[in-house]
C-alpha positions in Angstrom: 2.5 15.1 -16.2 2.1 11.4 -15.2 2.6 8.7 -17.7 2.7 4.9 -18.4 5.6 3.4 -17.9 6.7 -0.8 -18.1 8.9 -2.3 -15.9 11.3 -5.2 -16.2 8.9 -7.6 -14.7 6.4 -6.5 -18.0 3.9 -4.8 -15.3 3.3 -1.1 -15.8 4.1 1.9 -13.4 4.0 5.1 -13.7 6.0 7.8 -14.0 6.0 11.7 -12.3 8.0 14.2 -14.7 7.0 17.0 -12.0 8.6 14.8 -9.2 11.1 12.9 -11.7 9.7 9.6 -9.4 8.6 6.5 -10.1 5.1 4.9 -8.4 6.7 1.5 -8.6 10.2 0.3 -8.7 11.2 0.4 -12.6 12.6 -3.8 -11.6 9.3 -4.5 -11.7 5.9 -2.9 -10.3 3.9 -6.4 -9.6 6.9 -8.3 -8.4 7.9 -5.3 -5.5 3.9 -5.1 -4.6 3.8 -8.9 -4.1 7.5 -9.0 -2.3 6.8 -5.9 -0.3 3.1 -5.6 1.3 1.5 -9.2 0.6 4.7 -11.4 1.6 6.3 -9.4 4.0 2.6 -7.9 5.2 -0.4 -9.4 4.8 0.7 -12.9 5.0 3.5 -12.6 7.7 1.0 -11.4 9.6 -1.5 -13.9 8.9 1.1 -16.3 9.4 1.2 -15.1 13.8 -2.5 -14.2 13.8 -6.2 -15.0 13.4 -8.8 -12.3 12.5 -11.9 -12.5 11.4 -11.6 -9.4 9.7 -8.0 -8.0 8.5 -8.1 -4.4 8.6 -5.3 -2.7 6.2 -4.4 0.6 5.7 -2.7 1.7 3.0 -0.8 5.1 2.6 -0.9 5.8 -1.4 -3.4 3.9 -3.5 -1.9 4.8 -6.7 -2.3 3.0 -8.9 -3.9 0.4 -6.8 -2.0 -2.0 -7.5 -1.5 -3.1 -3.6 -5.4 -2.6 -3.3 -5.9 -5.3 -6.3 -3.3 -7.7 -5.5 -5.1 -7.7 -1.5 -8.6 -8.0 -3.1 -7.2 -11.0 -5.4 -5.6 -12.5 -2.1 -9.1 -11.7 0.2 -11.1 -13.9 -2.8 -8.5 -16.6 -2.9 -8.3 -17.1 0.9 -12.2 -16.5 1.6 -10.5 -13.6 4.3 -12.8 -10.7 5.1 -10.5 -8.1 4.4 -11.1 -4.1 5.1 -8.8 -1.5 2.9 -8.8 1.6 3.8 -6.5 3.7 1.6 -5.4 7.3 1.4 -5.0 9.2 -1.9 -4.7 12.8 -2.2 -4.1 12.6 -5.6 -6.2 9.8 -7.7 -4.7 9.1 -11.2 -6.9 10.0 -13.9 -9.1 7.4 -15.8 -7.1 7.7 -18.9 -4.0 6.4 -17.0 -5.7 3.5 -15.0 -8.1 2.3 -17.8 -4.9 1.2 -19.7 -2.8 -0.6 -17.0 -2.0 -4.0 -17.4 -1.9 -5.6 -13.9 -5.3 -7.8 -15.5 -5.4 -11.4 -17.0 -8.9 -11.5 -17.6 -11.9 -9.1 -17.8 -12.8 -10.0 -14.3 -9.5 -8.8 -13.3 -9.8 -5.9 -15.5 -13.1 -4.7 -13.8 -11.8 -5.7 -10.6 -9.0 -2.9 -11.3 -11.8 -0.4 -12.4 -13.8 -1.0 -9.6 -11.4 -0.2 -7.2 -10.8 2.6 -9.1 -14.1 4.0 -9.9 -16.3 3.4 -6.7 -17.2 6.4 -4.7 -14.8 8.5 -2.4 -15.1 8.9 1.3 -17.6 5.7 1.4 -17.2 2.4 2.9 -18.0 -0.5 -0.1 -18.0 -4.0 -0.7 -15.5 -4.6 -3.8 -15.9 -8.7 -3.8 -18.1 -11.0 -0.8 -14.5 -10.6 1.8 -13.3 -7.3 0.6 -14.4 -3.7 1.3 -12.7 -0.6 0.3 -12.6 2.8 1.7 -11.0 5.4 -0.2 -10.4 9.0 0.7 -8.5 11.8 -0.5 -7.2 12.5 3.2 -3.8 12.8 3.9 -2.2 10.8 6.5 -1.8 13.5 8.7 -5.2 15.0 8.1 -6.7 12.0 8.6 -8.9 10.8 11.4 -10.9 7.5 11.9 -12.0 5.8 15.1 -10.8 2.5 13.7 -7.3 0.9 14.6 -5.9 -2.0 12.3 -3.8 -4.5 11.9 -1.4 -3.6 8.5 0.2 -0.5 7.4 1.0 -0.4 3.7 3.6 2.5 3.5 3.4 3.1 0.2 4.6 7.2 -0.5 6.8 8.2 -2.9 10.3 7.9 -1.4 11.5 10.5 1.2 13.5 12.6 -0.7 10.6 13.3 -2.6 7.9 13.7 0.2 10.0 14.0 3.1 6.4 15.5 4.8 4.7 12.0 4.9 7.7 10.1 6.2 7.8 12.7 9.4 8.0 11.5 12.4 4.7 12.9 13.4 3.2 11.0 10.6 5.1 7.5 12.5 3.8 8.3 15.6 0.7 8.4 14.2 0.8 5.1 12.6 1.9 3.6 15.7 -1.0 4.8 17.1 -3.6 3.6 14.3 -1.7 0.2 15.0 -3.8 -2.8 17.1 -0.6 -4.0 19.5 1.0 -7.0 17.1 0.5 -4.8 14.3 2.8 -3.9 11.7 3.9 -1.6 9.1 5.7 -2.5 5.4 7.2 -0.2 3.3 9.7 -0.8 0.4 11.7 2.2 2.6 14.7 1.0 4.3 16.7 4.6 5.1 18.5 4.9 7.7 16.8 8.4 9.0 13.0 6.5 8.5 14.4 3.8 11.1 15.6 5.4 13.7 12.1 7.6 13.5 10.5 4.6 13.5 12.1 3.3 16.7 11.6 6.7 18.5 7.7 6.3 17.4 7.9 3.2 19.2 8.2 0.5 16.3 10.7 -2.9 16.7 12.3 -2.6 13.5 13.5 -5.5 11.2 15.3 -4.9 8.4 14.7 -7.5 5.1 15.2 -8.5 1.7 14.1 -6.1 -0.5 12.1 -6.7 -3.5 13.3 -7.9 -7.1 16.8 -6.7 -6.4 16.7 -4.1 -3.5 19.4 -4.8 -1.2 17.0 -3.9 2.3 13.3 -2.9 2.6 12.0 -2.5 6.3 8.9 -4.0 8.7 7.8 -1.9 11.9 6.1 -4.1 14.3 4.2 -2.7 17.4 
């Protein structure tokens, strides 16, 4: 059973009884999705690079919270951005109707929309941002498109030590333009060494809203 939790920053998460696992970190959903994938992702690498099109990829929509904050940041910045994100298992619209990472109705059907539009399609969300959503998993997945961000977003490794395989890095490190990078609140030590062995220069950060380390693969 998955259910609504709040967080200390007042965003929700959620919570998986059958995993006993969190979808956000319980300091504060928003605040770790900002720290971790726009900060330390999208905009460090907008801060080395041009593009007139940022592709992302993102492993676990969830709750889309990363999907919404990147759509927000796409319309603010006029940059086209394209999301492609993998989701074996999409939340039900009972749990993401009543989220409350919205200030205003827009935001609110922004949230739906991101939630609602059709699987396994490519579609414009707002004018810069598309989404492409598919119940893949990473390494089921196949597309003949490389990009420029990796959003590691799977629950932790202890939980889904499958997804954090080194197979599954390699793999990333091939999707990966060169210059490209993956962020992930992850910073254990096993998930670093198979990221260097996949090939990834790895820096080790601040974590988000008081996590000692979180971690930033560049190719």
């Amino acid at each position: 059973m998955i259910k609504i939790i709040t967080t200390e920053d007042g965003s929700h998460s959620l919570f998986d009884e059958e995993l006993n696992e969190t979808y956000h970190s319980t300091k504060g959903a928003r605040g770790e999705s900002l720290h971790v994938f726009i900060r330390e992702g999208l905009e460090h690498w907008l801060f080395g690079n041009q593009a007139e099109e940022i592709k992302v990829l993102e492993i676990g929509l969830g709750t889309g919270l990363n999907a919404f904050l990147t759509a927000q940041f796409a319309a603010r910045h006029s940059q086209k951005i394209h999301f492609t994100s993998l989701e074996p298992f999409p939340i039900e619209k009972e749990i993401y109707q009543n989220l409350n990472f919205f200030q205003s109705e827009k935001e609110k059907g922004l949230l739906l929309e991101i939630h609602e539009t059709e699987w396994e399609k490519e579609l414009s969300i707002t004018l810069p941002f598309s989404l492409y959503k598919t119940t893949s998993r990473l390494e089921d997945f196949t597309t003949s498109n490389s990009f420029h961000i990796i959003y590691f977003d799977a629950f932790a490794p202890s939980k889904q030590p499958e997804v954090w395989s080194l197979e599954n890095l390699k793999k990333c490190f091939s999707l990966l333009d060169k210059g490209g990078i993956l962020t992930t609140y992850c910073a254990q030590g096993q998930f670093k060494r198979n990221l260097v062995e996949a090939g990834f220069k790895v820096e080790t950060l601040q974590g988000a809203m008081g996590k000692k380390e979180m971690v930033r693969g560049i190719k």
